[in-house]
MDTraj code that builds the backbone (N, CA, C; nanometers):
import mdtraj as md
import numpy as np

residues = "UNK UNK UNK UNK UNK UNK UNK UNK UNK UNK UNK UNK UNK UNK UNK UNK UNK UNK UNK UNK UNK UNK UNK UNK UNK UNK UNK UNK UNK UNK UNK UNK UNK UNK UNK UNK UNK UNK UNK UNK UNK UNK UNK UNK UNK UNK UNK UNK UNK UNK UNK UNK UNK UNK UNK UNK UNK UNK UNK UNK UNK UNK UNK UNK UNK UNK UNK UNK UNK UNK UNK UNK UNK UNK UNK UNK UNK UNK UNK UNK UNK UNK UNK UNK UNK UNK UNK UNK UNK UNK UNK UNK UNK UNK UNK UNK UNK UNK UNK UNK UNK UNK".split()
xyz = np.array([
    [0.1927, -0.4825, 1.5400],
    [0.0648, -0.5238, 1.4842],
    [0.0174, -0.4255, 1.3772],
    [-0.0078, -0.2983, 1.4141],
    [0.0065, -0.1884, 1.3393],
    [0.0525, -0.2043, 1.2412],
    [0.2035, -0.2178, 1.2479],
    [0.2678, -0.2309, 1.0756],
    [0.2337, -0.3347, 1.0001],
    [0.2053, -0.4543, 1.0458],
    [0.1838, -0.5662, 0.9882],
    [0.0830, -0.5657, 0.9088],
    [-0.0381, -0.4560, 0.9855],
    [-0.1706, -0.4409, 0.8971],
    [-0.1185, -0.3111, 0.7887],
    [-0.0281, -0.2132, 0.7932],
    [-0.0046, -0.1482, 0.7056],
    [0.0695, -0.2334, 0.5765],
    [0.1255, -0.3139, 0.5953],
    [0.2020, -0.3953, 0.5062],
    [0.1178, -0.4722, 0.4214],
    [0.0140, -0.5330, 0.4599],
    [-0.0234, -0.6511, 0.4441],
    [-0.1488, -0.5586, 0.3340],
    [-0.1822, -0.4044, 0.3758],
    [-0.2731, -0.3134, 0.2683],
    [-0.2083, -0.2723, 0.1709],
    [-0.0947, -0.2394, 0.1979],
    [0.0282, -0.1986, 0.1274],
    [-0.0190, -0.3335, -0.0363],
    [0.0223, -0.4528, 0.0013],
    [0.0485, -0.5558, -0.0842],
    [-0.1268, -0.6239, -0.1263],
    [-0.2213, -0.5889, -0.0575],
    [-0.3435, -0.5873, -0.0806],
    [-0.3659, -0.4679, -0.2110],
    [-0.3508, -0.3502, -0.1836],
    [-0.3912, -0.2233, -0.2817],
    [-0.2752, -0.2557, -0.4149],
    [-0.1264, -0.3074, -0.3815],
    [-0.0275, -0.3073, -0.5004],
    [-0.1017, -0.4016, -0.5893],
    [-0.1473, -0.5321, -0.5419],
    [-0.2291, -0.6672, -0.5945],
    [-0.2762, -0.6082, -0.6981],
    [-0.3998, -0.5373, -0.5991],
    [-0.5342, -0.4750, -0.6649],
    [-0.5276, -0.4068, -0.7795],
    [-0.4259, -0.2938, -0.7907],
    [-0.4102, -0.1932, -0.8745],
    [-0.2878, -0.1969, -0.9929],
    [-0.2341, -0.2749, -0.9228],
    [-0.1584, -0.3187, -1.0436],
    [-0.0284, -0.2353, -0.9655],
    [0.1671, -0.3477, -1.0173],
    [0.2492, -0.2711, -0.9380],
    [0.2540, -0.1883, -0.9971],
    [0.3346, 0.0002, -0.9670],
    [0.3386, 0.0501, -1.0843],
    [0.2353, 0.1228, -1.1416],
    [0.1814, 0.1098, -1.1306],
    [0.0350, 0.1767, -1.1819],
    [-0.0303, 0.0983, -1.2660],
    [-0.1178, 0.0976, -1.3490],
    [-0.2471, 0.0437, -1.3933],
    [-0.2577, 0.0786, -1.5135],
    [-0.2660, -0.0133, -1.6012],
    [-0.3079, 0.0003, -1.7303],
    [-0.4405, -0.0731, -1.8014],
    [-0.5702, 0.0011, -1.8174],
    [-0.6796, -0.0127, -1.8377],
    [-0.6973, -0.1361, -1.9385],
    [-0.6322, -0.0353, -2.0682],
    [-0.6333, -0.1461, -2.2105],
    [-0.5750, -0.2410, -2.1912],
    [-0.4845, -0.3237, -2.0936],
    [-0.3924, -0.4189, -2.0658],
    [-0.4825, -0.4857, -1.9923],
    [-0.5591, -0.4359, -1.8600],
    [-0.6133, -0.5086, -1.8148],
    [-0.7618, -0.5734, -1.8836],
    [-0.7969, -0.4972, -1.9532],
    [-0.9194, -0.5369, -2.0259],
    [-0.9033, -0.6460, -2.1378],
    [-0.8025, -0.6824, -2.1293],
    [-0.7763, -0.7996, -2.2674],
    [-0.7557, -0.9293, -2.1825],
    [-0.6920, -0.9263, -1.9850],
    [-0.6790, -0.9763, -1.9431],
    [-0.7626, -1.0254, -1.8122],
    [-0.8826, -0.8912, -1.7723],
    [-0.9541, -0.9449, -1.6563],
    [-1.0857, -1.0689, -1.7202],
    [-1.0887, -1.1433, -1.6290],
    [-1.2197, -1.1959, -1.6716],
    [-1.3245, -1.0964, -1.6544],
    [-1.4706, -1.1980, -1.7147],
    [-1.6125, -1.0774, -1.7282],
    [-1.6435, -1.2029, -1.6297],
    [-1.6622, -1.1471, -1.5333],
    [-1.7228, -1.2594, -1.4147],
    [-1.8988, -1.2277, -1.4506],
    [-1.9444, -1.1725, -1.5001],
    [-2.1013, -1.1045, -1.5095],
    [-2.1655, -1.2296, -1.6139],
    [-2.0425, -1.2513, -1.6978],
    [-2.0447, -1.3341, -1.8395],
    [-2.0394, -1.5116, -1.7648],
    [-1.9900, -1.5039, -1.7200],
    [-1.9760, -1.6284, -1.6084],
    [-2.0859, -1.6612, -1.5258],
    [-2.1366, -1.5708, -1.4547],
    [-2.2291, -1.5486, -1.3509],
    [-2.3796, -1.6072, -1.4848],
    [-2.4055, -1.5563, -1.5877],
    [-2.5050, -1.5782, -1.6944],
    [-2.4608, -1.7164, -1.7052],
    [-2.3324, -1.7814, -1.7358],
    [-2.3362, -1.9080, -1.7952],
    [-2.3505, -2.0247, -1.6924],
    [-2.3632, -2.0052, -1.5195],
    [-2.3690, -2.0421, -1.4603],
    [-2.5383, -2.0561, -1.4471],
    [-2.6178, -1.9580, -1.4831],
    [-2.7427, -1.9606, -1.4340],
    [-2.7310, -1.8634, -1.3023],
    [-2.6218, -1.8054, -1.2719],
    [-2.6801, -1.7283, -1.1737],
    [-2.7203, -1.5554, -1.1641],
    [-2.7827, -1.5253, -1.0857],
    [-2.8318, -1.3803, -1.1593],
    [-2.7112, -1.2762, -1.1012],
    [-2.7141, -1.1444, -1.2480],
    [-2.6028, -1.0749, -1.2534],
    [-2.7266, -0.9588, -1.2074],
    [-2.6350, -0.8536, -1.1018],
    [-2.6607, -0.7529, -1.0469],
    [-2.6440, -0.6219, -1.1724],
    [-2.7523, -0.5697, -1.1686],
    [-2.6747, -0.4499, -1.2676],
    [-2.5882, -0.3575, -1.2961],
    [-2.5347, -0.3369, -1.1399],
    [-2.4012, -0.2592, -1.1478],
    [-2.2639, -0.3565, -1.2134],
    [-2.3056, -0.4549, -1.2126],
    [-2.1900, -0.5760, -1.2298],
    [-2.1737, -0.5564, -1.4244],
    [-2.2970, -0.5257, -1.4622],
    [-2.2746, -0.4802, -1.6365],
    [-2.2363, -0.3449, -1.6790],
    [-2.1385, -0.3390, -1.7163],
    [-2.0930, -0.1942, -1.7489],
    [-2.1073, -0.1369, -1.9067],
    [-2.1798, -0.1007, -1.9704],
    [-2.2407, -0.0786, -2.0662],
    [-2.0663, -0.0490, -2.1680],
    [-1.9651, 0.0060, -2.1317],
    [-1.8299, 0.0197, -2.2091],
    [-1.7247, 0.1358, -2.1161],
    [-1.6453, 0.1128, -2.2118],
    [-1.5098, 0.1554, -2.1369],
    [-1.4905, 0.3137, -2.0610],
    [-1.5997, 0.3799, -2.1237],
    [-1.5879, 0.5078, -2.0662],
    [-1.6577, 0.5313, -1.9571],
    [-1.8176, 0.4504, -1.9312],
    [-1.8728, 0.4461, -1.8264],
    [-1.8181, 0.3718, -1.7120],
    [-1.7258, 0.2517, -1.7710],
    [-1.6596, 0.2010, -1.6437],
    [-1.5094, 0.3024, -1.5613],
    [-1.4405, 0.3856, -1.6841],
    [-1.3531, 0.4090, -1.6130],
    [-1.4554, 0.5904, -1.5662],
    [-1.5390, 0.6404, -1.5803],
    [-1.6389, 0.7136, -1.5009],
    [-1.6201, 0.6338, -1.3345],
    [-1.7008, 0.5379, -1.3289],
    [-1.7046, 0.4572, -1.2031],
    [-1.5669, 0.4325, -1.1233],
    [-1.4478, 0.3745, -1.2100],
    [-1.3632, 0.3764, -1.1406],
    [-1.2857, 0.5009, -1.0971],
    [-1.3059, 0.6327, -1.1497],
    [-1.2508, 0.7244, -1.1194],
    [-1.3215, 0.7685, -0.9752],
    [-1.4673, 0.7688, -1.0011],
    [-1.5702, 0.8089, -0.8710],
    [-1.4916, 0.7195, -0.7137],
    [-1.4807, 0.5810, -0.7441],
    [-1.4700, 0.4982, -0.6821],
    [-1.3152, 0.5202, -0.5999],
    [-1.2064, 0.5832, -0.6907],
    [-1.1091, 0.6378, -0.6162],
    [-1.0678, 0.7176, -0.5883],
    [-1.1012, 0.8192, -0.6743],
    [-1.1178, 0.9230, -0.5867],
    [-1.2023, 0.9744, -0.4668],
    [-1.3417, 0.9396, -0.4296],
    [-1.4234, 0.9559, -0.3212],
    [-1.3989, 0.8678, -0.1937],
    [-1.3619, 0.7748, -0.2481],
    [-1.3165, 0.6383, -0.1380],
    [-1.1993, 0.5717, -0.1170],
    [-1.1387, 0.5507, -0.2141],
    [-0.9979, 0.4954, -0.1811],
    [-0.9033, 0.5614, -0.1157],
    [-0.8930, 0.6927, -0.2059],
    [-0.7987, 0.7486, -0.1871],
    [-0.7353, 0.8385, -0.0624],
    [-0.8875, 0.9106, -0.0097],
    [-0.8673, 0.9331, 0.1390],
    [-0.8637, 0.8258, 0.2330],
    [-0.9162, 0.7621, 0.1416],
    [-0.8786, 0.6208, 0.2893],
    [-0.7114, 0.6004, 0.3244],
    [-0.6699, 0.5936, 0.2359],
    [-0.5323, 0.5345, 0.2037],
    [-0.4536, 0.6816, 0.1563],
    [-0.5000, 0.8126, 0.1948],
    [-0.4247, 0.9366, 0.2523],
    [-0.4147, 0.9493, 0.3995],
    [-0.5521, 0.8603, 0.4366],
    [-0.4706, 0.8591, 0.6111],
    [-0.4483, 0.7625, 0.6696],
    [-0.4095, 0.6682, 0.5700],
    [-0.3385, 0.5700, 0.6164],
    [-0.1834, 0.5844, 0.5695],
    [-0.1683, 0.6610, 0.5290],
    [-0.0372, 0.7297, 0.4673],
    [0.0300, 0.8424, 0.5810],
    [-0.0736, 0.9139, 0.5871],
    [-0.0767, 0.9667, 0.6997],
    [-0.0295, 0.8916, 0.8623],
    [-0.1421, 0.8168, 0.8921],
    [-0.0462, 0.7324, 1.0198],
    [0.0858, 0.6555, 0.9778],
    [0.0911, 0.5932, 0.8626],
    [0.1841, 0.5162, 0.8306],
    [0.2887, 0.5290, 0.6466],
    [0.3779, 0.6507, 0.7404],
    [0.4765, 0.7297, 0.5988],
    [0.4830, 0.6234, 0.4725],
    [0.5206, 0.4873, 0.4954],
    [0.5385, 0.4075, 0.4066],
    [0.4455, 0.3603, 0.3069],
    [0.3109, 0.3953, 0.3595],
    [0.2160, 0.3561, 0.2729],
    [0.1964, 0.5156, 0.1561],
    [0.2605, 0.5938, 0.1715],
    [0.2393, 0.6878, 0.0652],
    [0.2533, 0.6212, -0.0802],
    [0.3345, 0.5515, -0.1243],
    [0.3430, 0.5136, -0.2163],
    [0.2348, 0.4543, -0.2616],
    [0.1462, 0.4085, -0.1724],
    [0.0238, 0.3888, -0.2236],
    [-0.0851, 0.5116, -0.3030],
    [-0.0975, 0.5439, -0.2383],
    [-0.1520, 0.7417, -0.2606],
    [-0.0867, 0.7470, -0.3974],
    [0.0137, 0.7650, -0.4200],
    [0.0555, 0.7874, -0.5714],
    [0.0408, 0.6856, -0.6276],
    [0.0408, 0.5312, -0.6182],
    [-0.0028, 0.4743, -0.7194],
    [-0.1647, 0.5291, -0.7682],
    [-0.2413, 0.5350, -0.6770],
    [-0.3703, 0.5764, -0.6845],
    [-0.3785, 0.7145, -0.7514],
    [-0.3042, 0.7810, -0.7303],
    [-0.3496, 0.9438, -0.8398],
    [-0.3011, 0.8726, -0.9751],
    [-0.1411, 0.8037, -0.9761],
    [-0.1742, 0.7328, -1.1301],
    [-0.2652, 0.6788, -1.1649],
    [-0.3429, 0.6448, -1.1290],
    [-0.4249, 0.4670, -1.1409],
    [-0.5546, 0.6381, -1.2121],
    [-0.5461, 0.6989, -1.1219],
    [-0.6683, 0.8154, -1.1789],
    [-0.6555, 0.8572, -1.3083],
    [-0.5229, 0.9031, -1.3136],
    [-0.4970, 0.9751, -1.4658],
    [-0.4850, 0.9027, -1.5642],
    [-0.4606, 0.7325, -1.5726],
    [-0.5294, 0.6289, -1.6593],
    [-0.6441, 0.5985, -1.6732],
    [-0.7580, 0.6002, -1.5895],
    [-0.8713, 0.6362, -1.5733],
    [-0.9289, 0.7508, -1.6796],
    [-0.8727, 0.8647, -1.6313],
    [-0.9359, 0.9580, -1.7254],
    [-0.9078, 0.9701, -1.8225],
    [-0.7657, 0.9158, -1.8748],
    [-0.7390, 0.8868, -2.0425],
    [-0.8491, 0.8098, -2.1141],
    [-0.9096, 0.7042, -1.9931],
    [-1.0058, 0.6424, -2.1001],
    [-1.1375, 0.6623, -2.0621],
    [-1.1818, 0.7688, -1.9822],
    [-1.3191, 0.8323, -1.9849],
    [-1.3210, 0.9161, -2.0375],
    [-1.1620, 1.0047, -2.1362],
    [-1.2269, 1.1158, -2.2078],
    [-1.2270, 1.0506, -2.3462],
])
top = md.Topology()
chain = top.add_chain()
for i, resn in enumerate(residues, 1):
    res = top.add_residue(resn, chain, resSeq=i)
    for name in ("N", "CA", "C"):
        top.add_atom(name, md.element.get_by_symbol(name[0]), res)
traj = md.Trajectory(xyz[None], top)
């Protein structure tokens, strides 16, 4: 059961982050603006949901994995050796991050 839930985060976090690591400018030509959607729908956008540009968002996403992800998924690496590879996608996923917050 155990592994099944390590596997199944494993392919949850690869989804998420991209395989491989993460490329910001790649994804930004390709994520939708759900905020932009959310306006054309009539429904109301939260203000964290508007990110004023690319340096304040990858600010946030750096906060966001380094404070939270990443120990999460160091001890889940920890109980479960196989998920390390996660952990290093995530320090990559950082140092793309900070290419485009500096």
């Amino acid at each position: 059961m155990m592994v099944q839930i390590a596997q199944t985060l494993a392919v949850v976090l690869a989804f998420g982050l991209g395989q491989g690591g993460f490329a910001p400018a790649a994804q930004a030509e390709t994520e939708p603006d759900f905020a932009i959607w959310d306006v054309q729908l009539g429904l109301p956008v939260a203000p964290f949901m508007v990110i004023p540009d690319d340096q304040a968002k990858a600010r946030g996403e750096i906060y966001f994995l380094t404070n939270i992800a990443r120990p999460y998924f160091a001890a889940l690496a920890k109980a479960f050796p196989v998920c390390q590879e996660l952990v290093s996608t995530l320090d990559g996923n950082i140092k793309e991050w900070a290419l485009v917050a500096s």
